[in-house]
N, C-alpha and C positions, 0 to 999 in steps of 0.2 A: 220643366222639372226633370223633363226625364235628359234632355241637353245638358243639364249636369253633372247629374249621375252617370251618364257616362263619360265625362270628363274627368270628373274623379275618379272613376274605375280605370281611364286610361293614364292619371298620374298615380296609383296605388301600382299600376302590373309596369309602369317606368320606372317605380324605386324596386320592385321585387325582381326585374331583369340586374338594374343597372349597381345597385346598393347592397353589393356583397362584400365581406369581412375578409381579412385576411388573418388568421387565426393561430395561427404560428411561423414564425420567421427563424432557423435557427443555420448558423451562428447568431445572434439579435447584432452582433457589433462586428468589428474585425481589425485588424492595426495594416499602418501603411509600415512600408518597410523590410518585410518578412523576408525570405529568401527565397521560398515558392512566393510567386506573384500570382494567384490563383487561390480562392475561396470560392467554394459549391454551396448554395442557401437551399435549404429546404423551403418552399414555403406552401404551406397548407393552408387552403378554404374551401367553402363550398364551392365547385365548380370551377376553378380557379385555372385548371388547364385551359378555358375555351379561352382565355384573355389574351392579348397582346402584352406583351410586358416591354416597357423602356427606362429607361433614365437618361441622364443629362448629368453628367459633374467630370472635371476635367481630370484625366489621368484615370480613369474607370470605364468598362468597356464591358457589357453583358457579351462573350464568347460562347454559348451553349445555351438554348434551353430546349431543357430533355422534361418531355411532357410522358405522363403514365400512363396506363389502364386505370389506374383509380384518379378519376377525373378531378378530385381534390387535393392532390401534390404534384408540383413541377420544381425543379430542381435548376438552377440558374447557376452559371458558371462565372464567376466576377474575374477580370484581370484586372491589377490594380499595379500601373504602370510605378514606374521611380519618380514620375513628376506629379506623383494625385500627393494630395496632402490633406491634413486633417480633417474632418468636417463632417457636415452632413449633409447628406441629397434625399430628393426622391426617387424609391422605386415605384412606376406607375401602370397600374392594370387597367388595360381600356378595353372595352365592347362598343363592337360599331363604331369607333373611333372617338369614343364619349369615356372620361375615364371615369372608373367606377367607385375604385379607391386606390390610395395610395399610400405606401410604407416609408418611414423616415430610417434609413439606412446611416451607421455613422461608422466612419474609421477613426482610430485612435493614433493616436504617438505610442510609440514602444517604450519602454523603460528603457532607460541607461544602460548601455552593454546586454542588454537583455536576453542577446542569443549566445552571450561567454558565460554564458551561469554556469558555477560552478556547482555539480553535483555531489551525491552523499561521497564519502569514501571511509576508511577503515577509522580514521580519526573522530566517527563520529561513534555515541551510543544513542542509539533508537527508545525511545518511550511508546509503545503502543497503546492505545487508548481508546475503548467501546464508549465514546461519545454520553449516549445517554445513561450511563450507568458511573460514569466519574463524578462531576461536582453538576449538581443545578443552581446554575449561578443567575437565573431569572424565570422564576416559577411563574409568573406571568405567562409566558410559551409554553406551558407542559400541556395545555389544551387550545387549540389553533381551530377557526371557524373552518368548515370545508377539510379538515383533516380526517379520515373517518377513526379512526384508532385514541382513545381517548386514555391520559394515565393512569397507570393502575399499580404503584409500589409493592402491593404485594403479591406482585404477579408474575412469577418468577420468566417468566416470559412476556410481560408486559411492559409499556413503556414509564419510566422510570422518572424519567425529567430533566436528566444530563444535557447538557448542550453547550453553544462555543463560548458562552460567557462568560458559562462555569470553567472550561480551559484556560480561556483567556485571564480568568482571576486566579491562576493557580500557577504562572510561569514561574512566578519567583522562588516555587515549592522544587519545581522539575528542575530546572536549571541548576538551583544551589545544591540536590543532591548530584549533582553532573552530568546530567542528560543533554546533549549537543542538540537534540532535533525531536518530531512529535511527528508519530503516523497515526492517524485517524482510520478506525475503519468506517467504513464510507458517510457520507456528509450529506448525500443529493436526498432528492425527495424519495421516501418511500412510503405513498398512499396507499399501506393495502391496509384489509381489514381488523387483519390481527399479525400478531409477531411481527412488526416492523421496525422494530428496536435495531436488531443490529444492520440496519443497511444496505443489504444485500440483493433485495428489491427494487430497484429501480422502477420509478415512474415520472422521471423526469432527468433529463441528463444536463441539464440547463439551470438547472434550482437546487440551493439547498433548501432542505427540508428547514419547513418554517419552525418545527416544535425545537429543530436545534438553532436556528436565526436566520440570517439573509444572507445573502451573497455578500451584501457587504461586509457583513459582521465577519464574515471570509477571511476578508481580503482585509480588515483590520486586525485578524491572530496573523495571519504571515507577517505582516508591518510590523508586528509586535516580536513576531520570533524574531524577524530579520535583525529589531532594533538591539534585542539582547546576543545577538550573533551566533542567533538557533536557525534552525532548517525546519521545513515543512512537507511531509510526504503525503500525497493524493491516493487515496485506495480506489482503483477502479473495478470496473464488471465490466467486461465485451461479452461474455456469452451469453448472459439471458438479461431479460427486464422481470419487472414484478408484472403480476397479471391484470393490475388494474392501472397500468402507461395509458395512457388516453391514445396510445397509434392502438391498441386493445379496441376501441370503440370504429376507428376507421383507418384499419392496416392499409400501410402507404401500399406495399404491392401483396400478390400472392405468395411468393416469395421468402417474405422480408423474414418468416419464422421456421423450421424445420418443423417438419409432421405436422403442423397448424391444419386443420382443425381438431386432426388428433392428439394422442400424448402416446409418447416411447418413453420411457425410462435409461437415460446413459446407463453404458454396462460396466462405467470408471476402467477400462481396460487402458489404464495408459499406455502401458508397454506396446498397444498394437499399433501406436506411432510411429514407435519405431521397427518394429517386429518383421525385417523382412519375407518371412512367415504365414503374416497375418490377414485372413479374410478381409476382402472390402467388407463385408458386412460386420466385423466386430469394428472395424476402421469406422464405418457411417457411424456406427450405433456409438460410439463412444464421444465423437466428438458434435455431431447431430441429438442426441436424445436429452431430454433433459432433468432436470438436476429434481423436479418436483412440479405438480399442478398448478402450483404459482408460481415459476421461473419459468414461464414459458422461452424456447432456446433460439436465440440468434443467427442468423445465414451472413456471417459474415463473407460467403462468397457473392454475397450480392454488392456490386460493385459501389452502390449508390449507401446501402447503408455502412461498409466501409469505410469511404472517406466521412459519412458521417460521423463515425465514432472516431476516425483520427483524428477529427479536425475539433472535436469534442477534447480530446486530450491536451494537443496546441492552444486553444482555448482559454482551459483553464490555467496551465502552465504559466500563459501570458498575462491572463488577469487577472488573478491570485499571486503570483512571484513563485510559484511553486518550485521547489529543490530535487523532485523525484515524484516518482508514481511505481506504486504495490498495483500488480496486475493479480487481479484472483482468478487461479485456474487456469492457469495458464494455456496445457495442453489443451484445453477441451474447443477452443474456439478453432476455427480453420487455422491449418498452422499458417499457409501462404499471406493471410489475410497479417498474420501476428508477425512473420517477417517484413510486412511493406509497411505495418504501425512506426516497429523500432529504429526502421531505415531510414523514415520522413521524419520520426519525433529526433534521431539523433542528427539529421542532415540538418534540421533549423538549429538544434541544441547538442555543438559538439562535447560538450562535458558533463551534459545532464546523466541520471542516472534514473536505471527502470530496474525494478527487480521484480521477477516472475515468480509465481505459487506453485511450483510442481512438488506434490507431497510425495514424491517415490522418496523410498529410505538407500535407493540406488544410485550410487554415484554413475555409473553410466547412464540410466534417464535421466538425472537431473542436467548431466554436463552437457546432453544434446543440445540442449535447448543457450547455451552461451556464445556470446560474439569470440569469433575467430576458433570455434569446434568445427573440425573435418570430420563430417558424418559420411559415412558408406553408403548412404543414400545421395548423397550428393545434397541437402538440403543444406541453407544457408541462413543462418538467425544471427540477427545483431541486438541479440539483448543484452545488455551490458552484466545483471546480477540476477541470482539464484536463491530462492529464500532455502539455507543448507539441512533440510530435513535428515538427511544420510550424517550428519553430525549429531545431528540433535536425537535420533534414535541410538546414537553412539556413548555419547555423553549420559543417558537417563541409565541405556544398559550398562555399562563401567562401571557408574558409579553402584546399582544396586546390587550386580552380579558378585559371587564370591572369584575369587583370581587363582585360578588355575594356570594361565601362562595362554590360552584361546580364549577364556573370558575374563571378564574387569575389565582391566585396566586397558587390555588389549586391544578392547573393542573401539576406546577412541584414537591409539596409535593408530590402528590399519587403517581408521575412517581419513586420517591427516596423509598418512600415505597413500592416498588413494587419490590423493589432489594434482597425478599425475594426470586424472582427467579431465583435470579443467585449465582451460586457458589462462582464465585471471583467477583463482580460487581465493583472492584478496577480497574480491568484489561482493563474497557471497556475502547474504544478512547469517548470522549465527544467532542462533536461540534458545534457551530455556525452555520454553514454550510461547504459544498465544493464542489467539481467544477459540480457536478451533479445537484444541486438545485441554487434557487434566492441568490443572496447576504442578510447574514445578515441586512444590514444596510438596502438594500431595502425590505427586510419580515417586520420591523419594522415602516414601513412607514416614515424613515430616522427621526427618533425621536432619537435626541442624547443622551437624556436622558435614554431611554428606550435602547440603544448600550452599555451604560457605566453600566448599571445596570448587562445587559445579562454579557457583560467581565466580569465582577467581580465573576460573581457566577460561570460561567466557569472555573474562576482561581481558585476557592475555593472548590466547591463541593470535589467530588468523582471519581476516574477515571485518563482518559490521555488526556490534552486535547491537541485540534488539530486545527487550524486556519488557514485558505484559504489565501494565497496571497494576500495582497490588505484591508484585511476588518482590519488592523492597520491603513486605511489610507482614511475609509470611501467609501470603491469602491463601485458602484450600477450597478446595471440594468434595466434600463428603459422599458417601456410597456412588453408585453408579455415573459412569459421565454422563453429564445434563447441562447444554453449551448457555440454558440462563442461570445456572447456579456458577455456574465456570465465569460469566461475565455479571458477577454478582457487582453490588453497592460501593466503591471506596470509600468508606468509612471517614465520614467530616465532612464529605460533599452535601450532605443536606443539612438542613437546619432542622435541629434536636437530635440529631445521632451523638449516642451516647459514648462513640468511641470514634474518636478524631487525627488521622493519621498528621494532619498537616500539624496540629498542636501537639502530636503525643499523649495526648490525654486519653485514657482507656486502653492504651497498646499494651502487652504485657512487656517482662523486660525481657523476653527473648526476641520481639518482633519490634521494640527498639534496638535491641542491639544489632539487630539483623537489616536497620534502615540504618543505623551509624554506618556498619562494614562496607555497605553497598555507598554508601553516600563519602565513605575516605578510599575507595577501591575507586571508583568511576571521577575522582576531582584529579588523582591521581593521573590515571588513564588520559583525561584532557589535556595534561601537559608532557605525556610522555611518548613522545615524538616516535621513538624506537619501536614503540607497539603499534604507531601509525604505519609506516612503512616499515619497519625491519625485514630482514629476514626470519625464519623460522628455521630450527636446525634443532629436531628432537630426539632422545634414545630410548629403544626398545624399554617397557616395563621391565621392571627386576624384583621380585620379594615384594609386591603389592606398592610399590613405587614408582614414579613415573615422572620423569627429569626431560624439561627442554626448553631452547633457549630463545631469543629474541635480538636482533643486535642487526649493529651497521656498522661504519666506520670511527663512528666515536663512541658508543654507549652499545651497553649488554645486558639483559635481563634474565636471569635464571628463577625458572619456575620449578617447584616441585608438591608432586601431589602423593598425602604417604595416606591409603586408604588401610592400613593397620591399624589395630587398638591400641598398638603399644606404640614407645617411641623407636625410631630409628637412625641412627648411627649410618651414614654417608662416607665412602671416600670417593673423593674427587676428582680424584685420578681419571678414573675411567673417561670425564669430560676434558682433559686436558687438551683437545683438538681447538674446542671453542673457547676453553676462559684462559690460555693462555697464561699471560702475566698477572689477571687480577688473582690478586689474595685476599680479598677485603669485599664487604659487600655491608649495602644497608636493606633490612627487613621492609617494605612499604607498610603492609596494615599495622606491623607493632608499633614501627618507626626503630625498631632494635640494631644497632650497630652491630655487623659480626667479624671480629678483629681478621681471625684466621678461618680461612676455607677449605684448609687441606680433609680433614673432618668436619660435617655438619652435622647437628643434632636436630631432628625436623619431629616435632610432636604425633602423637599419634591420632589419624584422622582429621590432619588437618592441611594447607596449602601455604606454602611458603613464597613468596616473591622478592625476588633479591637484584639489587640496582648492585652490578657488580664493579668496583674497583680495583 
């Protein structure tokens, strides 16, 4: 008896040496083909450094493995020659020469031309969309097993039940009012315990979050945008995770977080980026400290979590079809770490398109940060676009200020003349607002006049523009800013709301007509080629009016915006450098034909857009 028992005690302590888990593998896939021939796998379990690791499969070659201080992640370096092709292998963990277990590793086929993707550009108009607060199109998901945040609609920060389903049954809505493309703020898992609505939290950079659906469900709204010949933008996070990531239970190094185990609060000092001026210590503390006790903050100097998060972005790019990526926050991550992102993501995808979050209202902060800016630091970023904050604090003041000749109207002249600081100032995203600031409609003191004026110049300027969910439809936000009243309900996204934007039903008639304007303005815009690329050629404000033009070599567009009560009386003369020979023009919103152009009659408080002939 007792020749047993320990027999069995010495197969119990053989499966507890030999019989360990391999617990996260990430990237999980990878494609042959790419242009770097090289992917790094994380791969986490208990103990997992002490093992020998090999594989077998032709055209694939383990080059690196970088074993840690924390005994449970090693980091493998894959070369993945021009002769490996499709498939799947093993990777195999052995102790004592006995393997313990082993992971099914597979490489994909790339999609068709997949590294000529062509990115956003000015031609497109952005819809941005807080996910769980637009349409719940399968309420089934608003409560997920293992998820700890459970919905709560009337919880102004609670989760709501939006997800990709609800997007996904709602293309036909976005598209026909003329929306080219759809940004999502972020998609991935965010497991924390409360306020996990808008995303922002990361707990898994690998998953979408299951209360908004799967991965696949993903990668079936891109197929669906692609189908209808929309774009897809990715909202990322590099600086921090949510505090409940499961590397939180067993951080790969010491490292991997700044100030971890304590908490510093950023001192948002952006400026000390640049600030040749500026203390290293307001420099750490700003781009080191972090955003809140549940954003614990990122070392992206660490070189391993790094290309983690680059190869995170390639990734998804690759297995979503994705059209761009919204970097939030830009400044605050290691800047070095954010130039070797943009270098690798555009060396695999020479025409994709990234745009960065730097909220300064400074056209010198934000231009730092663009591909092909000669900084006096010598510091060099290939980011291709700028989400235009220094517009968008242009455009709100303009239009609310009274016009003295330095304020109004003035304010978004010098913002456009100031585009001497940026390299490609075509590239930037232009905005109204979005989920971060007041509603449009509500910055303007719900002046309809002063909404229709803002749209219009939005759809005309310069740039990409980008519009918040809801402000087609006049949404607000009442008394103080509060970002869940700001990322309130779209009205029709649920079943029994009483006011349904996609049908009209309950809208009043000012917030129809304010979806017609926006829905004959932006169908317009999609086929007007001259507002894609044109040039821009503007003239100083004059008596609360503000005239500039649009054009190439066949077509000319003149804008004017008259923020007067009354009506005004125009001679044209003064333009005569740009409109030349045309005498003639067509009205776009009215459809009004205007015979002769030597005098215009432009209504009071309102914007005019003229296809000139």
């Amino acid at each position: 008896m007792r020749k047993i028992s320990t027999i069995f005690f010495l197969i119990l302590f053989s499966i507890s040496v030999f019989a360990i888990n391999v617990d996260h593998v990430e990237p999980m896939f990878w494609w042959i083909g790419m242009k770097n021939p090289t992917v790094q796998l994380m791969v986490h379990g208990q103990d997992i450094t002490s093992s020998e690791i090999t594989l077998n499969y032709p055209g694939v070659r383990i080059t690196s493995i970088s074993r840690q201080d924390n005994p449970n992640y090693v980091y493998l370096d894959l070369n993945i020659s021009a002769e490996a092709k499709a498939g799947s292998f093993q990777i195999q963990f052995m102790k004592s020469k006995k393997e313990f277990t082993s992971y099914t590793y597979e490489l994909k086929n790339r999609e068709s031309n997949s590294a000529n993707r062509k990115g956003f550009d000015a031609s497109d108009v952005i819809y941005l969309i807080t996910p769980d607060r637009f349409v719940n199109g399968y309420p089934a998901n608003d409560a997920v097993a293992g998820m700890k945040e459970l919905p709560n609609r009337s919880d102004k920060n609670g989760r709501h039940g939006g997800d990709i389903q609800g997007i996904k049954n709602s293309l036909d809505y976005i598209s026909k009012m003329g929306f080219t493309s759809v940004w999502l703020n972020p998609v991935l898992e965010n497991n924390m315990t409360r306020t996990s609505y808008h995303g922002y939290s990361t707990t898994d950079f690998y998953k979408v979050d299951p209360r908004y659906g799967t991965n696949e469900e993903y990668l079936e709204l891109a197929q669906m945008l692609h189908q209808k010949g929309m774009k897809l933008m990715m909202d990322m996070v590099f600086n921090h995770i949510g505090s409940e990531h499961w590397w939180m239970n067993d951080m790969p190094s010491p490292d991997w977080l700044h100030f971890y185990p304590d908490f510093k609060r950023t001192n948002d000092k952006h400026l000390s980026v640049e600030d040749p001026h500026a203390s290293q210590a307001d420099k750490t503390l700003m781009s080191d400290g972090w955003f809140d006790t549940t954003m614990p903050d990122l070392n992206q100097r660490n070189p391993f979590l790094a290309n983690y998060l680059i190869q995170n972005s390639i990734w998804w790019t690759e297995y979503v079809g994705l059209d761009g990526i919204r970097m939030d926050t830009y400044p605050y991550p290691d800047k070095n770490m954010m130039a070797e992102w943009t270098r690798r993501m555009l060396d695999e995808y020479p025409d994709y398109y990234i745009v960065g979050e730097e909220s300064s209202i400074y056209q010198s902060i934000v231009s730092y940060w663009q591909k092909g800016k000669v900084n006096v630091d010598g510091y060099v970023s290939y980011l291709p676009g700028l989400m235009d904050f220094p517009l968008n604090n242009a455009v709100i003041s303009g239009l609310k200020e009274p016009e003295t000749g330095e304020t109004g109207l003035a304010r978004i002249y010098e913002a456009i003349a100031n585009d001497f600081q940026f390299p490609n100032p075509e590239k930037l995203v232009i905005f109204p607002d979005n989920h971060d600031m007041s509603r449009f409609y509500t910055q303007l003191g719900e002046n309809f006049d002063l909404w229709k004026m803002g749209m219009a110049y939005y759809a005309t300027t310069r740039g990409i523009p980008e519009i918040f969910y809801g402000t087609e439809i006049l949404m607000t936000n009442k008394g103080p800013k509060d970002d869940g009243i700001i990322r309130s309900d779209f009205p029709g996204g649920w079943d029994g709301d009483q006011v349904n934007a996609f049908t009209g039903a309950g809208l009043s008639d000012q917030q129809k007509q304010a979806q017609d304007f926006m829905k004959t303005l932006l169908n317009w815009r999609k086929t007007s080629k001259v507002i894609h690329s044109g040039k821009l050629m503007h003239f100083a404000p004059n008596e609360g009016v503000y005239v500039y033009f649009r054009y190439d070599q066949n077509n000319k567009v003149m804008v004017v915006l008259n923020k007067n009560a009354q009506e005004k009386v125009i001679d044209t003369n003064r333009f005569s450098e740009i409109m030349g020979n045309c005498t003639s023009g067509k009205e776009v919103i009215s459809g009004v034909n205007i015979p002769d152009l030597k005098s215009l009659k432009v209504k009071g408080m309102t914007a005019m857009i003229i296809e000139l002939k």
